[in-house]
N, C-alpha and C positions, 0 to 999 in steps of 0.2 A: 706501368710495371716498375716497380720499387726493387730495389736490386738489396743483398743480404749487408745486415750491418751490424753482426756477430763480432768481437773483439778478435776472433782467430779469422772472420773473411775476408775484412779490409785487406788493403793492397798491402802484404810486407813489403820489408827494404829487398828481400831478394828478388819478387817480383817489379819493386821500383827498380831495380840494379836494368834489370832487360832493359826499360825504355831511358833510365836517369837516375846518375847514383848522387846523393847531394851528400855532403860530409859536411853543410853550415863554413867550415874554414874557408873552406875555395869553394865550391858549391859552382863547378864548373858546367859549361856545355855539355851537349852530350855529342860524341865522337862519333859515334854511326850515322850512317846518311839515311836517318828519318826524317819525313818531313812534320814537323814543329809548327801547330797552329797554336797551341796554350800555352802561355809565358805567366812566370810567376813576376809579379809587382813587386818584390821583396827582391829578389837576387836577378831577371831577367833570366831566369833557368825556362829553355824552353821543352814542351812533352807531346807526344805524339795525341793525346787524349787528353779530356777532360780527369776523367779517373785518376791518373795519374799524378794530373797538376792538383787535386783535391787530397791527393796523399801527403801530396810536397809539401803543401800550406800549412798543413796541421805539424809539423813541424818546425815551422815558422813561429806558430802561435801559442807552441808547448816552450812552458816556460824551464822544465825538465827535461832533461836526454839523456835517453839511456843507449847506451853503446855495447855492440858487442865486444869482447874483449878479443875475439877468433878472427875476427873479418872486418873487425872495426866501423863495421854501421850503426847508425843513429836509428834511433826508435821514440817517438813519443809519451809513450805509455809503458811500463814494464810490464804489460800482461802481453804484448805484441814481441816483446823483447823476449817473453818466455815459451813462447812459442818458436820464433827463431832458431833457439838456443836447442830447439829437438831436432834441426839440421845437420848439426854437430855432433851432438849427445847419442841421435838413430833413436831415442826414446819415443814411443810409438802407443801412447796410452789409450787411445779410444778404439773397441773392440766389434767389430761387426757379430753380432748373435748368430748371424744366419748361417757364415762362410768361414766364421774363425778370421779373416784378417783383419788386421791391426795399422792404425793410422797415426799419425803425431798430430792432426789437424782437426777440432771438430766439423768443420765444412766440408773436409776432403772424405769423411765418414759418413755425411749427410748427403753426399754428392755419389757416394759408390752405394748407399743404401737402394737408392733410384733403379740402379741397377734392378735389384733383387722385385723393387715393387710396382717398377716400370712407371712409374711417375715422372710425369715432363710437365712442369711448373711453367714454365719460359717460353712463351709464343709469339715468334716473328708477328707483328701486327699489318707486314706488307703480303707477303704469301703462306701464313697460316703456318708455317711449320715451326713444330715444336721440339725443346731444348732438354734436358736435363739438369746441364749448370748455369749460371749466370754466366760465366766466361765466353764457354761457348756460343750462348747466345748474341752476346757482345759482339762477338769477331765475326757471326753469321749476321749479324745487320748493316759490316761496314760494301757485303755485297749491293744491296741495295743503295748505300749511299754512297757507292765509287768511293769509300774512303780506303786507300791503300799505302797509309802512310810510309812501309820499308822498301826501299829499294834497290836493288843491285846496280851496284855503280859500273861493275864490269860488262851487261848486257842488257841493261836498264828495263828488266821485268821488276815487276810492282806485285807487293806480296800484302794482304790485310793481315797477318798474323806473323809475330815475333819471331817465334818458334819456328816456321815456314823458310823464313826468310832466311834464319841461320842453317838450314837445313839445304837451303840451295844453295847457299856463298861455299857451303864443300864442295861443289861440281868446280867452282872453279881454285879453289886451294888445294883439294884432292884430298883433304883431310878426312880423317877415316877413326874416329877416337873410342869407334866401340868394338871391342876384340875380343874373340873367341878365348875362354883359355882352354877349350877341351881338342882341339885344330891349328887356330892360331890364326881364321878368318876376323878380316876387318871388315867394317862396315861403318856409309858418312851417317846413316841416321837409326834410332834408336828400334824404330819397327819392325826395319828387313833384320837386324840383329836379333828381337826377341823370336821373333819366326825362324831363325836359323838353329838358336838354341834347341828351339822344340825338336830337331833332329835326334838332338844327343841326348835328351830330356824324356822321347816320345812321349810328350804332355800331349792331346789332344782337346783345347779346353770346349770346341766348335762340337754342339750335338745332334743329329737331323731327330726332329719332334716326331719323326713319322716313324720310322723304322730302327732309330736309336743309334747307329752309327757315328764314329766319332771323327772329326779330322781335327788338323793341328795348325788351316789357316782359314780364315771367314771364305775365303774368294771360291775353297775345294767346297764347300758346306754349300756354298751356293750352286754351284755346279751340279754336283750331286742332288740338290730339291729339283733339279728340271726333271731326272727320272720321275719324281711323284709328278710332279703338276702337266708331265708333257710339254712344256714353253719349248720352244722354238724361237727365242729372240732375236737371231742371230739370223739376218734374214738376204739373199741373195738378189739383187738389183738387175741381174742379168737374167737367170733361169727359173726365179722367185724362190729355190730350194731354204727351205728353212734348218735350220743347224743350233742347237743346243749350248755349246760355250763357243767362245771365241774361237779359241785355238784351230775348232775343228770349220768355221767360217772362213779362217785365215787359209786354210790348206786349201778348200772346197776355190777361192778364188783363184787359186794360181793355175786351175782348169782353163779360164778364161783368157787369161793374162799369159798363159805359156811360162810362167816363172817358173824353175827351176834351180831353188839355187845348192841343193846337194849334192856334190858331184863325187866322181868312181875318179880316184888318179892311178888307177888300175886298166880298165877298161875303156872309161870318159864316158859314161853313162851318165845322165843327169836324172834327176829324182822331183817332185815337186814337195815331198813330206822327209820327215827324218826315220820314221819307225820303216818305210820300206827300202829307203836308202843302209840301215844298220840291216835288213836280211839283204839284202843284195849281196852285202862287203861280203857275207857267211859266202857266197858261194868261194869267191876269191880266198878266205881265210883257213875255211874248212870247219869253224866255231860250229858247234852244236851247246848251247846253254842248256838247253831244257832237257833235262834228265829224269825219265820214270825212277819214283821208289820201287816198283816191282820186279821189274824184268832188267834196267840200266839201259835200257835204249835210248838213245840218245837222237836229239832233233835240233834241227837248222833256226825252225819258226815255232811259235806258241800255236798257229792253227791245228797243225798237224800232230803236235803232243798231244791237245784236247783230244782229238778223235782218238788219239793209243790210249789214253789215259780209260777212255769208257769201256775199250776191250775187257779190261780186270774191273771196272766198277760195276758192269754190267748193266747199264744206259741203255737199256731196251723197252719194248713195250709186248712182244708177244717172242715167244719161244721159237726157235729153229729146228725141225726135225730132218734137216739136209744130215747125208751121211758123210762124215768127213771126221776125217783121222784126228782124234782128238786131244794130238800132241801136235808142236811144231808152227812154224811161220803159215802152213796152207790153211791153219786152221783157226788163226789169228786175222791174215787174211780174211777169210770165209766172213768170219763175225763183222769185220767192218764194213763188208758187201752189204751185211745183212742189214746191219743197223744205219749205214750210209753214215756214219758218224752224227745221225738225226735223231738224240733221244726225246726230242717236240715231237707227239703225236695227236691227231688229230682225229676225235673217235666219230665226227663226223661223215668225215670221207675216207681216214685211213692213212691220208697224207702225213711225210714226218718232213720234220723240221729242224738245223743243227744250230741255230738260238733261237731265246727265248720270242726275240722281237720279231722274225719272220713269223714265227708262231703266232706270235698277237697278233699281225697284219692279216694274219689267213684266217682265223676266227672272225675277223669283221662280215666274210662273206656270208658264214651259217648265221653270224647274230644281224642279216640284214641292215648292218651299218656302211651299205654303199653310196657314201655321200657325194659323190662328183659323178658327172653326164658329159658323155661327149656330145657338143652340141653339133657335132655333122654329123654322126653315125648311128648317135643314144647311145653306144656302149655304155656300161657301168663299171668303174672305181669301188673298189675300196680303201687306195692310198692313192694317197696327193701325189705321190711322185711317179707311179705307175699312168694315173692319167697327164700328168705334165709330157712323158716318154710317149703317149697315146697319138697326141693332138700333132708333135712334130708330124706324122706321117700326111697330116691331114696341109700342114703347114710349110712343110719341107725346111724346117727350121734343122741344120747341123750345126749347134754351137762349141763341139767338141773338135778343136783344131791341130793336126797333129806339122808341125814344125820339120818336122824331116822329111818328108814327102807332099805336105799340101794335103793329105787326103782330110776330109770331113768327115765327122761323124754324129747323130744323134741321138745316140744315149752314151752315157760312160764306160759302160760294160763292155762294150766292142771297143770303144776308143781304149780302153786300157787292156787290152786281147792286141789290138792291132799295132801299140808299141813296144810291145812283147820283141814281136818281127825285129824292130832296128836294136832296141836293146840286149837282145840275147837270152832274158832273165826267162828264168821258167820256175815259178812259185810254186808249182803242187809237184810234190814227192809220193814216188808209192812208197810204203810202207813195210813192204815185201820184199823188195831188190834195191830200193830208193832212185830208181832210176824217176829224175826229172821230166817235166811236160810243161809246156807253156801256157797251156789251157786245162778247166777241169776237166772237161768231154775227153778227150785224149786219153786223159789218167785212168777214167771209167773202164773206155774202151780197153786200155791196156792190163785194167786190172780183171777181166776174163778171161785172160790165160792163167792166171795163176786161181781163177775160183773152178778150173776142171777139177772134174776127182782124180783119184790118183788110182794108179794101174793095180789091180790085187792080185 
């Protein structure tokens, strides 16, 4: 593999400044604690690479030097000198056709072109993976060859890349030299900065191929393709529960583990997640955020909006002919009895459903996709997780462990019903009176006294 030997790709003096800056006068050590296998014969300048010490030389051997007059480095050649000098100047002459951007470099044009054509030139010859630029490639073969020339003198981690290494030496300086001007947030390295801008920017440059949607970081884009492809990567060692991004893995563990670490310094409630720990505070606060356009009623949780919200959109699948006064809360009521705030219907059986995903899971029974057997009973699955919940009975496995009582349990559903009890909280609201319940059955129950007709 023959690496680029274009007048603009060779190594400039600014990329020699990173590993070794020679000025020929003093033409000193280099200060940083890299380690130095290539020594120049001429001055005893030692460099972390080959490449590097091959830049040096040619300056050795140019009988000419040309100097910036800005930053005062030496260059070999005036055509490398001229190039340099678009550092300074911002002059940015070589134009991408496809995207409109504009480069000062021809190799940094030829290297973002890649982009657009997906061309990867540059293949690791030890496990096959391929590069887009030279550099890159560079820096991804010193994995294979343990070469990790920079290193932190403060915790003595070993970095193969320049950039890397300057990027970790701010954890311990605390330096921070990229700044918001729209806020006035800092940040040590140039990434979590450009991603912060996208706030204020709402650039979303990340596109899903499938559906078209946009975000504003790769990590959300990825996230969002497990809806299309179903993955499950995120995979549970204890109860085998498969989980979609991290985040929601992280939470799913602290089932096991009893973590807790959101806590009530109201009540001393503990939490294992943050979104049910922020509706808890509402009960203590009295916060209602979620606000109908329609009516202004006003709500504690996002579940309980959705279900008001279908009242006026009319999220049904067949007509009510019940008689019921049709002004007023009994008749707002009335609709949500009807609808169960389940606009998923099922024209097979009739069954509704209040998302879309219970709905998918229930459609597997009529399309005959019941792919798991209990093997003591034969029942039949159509979700993985339905027979995971199946087999305990068979197994007497309770891996849901509740910390304030010792009690067991196996499945989640009741373990999180049964520390309802110690903690107080009662999540479902009616609607009607908003009188709280700690369970949904309760709520049902309680919500037929208000679906009587009304006296005439």
């Amino acid at each position: 593999m023959e690496t680029d030997t274009n007048l603009d790709t060779p190594r400039d003096a600014d990329s020699l400044q990173n590993d070794k800056t020679c000025n020929i006068q003093e033409c000193s050590q280099d200060t940083t604690n890299v380690k130095k296998s290539f020594y120049c014969d001429k001055c005893q300048c030692g460099f972390s690479d080959q490449s590097n010490l091959d830049y040096h030389l040619t300056i050795h051997r140019s009988k000419k030097r040309f100097h910036c007059e800005v930053c005062k480095l030496l260059f070999p050649e005036r055509a490398r000198l001229e190039v340099h000098m678009r550092k300074h100047t911002g002059e940015k002459p070589y134009l991408c056709e496809v995207c409109g951007t504009t480069f000062p470099r021809k190799d940094t044009l030829k290297n973002h072109m890649r982009k657009h054509t997906g061309e990867t030139p540059y293949q690791c010859g030890v496990c096959g993976s391929k590069f887009k630029t030279n550099a890159t490639w560079i820096i991804h073969k010193r994995i294979h060859s343990a070469n990790q020339p920079y290193t932190c003198e403060n915790c003595g981690k070993k970095f193969s890349q320049n950039t890397a290494w300057r990027t970790h030496m701010r954890i311990h300086t605390g330096e921070k030299p990229y700044q918001c001007k729209v806020c006035g947030s800092r940040f040590s390295d140039n990434s979590n900065f450009k991603k912060h801008m996208r706030i204020h920017s709402g650039e979303k440059p990340f596109s899903c191929e499938v559906c078209h949607l946009r975000f504003p970081r790769k990590d959300s884009l990825k996230n969002h393709m497990i809806k299309h492809t179903g993955e499950t990567p995120y995979r549970c060692k204890t109860c085998g529960s498969g989980f979609k991004t991290n985040a929601t893995w992280v939470i799913h563990m602290r089932i096991h583990t009893g973590q807790k670490p959101y806590h009530c310094n109201v009540c001393g409630s503990r939490f294992s997640d943050n979104s049910n720990f922020n509706k808890h505070m509402r009960i203590h606060t009295g916060e209602k955020p979620f606000c109908c356009k329609f009516c202004d009623s006003k709500f504690s949780d996002n579940s309980n909006f959705k279900k008001h919200m279908r009242l006026h959109t009319g999220e049904q699948s067949e007509a009510c002919d019940a008689k019921v006064s049709p002004n007023g809360s009994l008749n707002n009521n009335h609709m949500q009895i009807q609808t169960s705030g389940t606009p998923y219907y099922c024209e097979s059986c009739g069954m509704r459903f209040d998302t879309n995903d219970s709905w998918v899971v229930h459609m597997r029974i009529h399309a005959d996709n019941q792919h798991r057997t209990c093997d003591v009973c034969g029942k039949i699955f159509s979700q993985n997780t339905a027979w995971r919940r199946h087999m305990r009975i068979h197994t007497g496995e309770k891996p849901y462990h509740c910390d304030a009582c010792g009690s067991n349990f196996s499945d989640n559903s009741n373990f999180k019903k049964h520390l309802r009890v110690h903690t107080g909280e009662k999540p479902f609201s009616c609607a009607v009176c908003e009188r709280k319940f700690s369970d949904r059955s309760t709520l049902r129950t309680h919500m037929r006294i208000h679906e009587k007709k009304p006296e005439s």
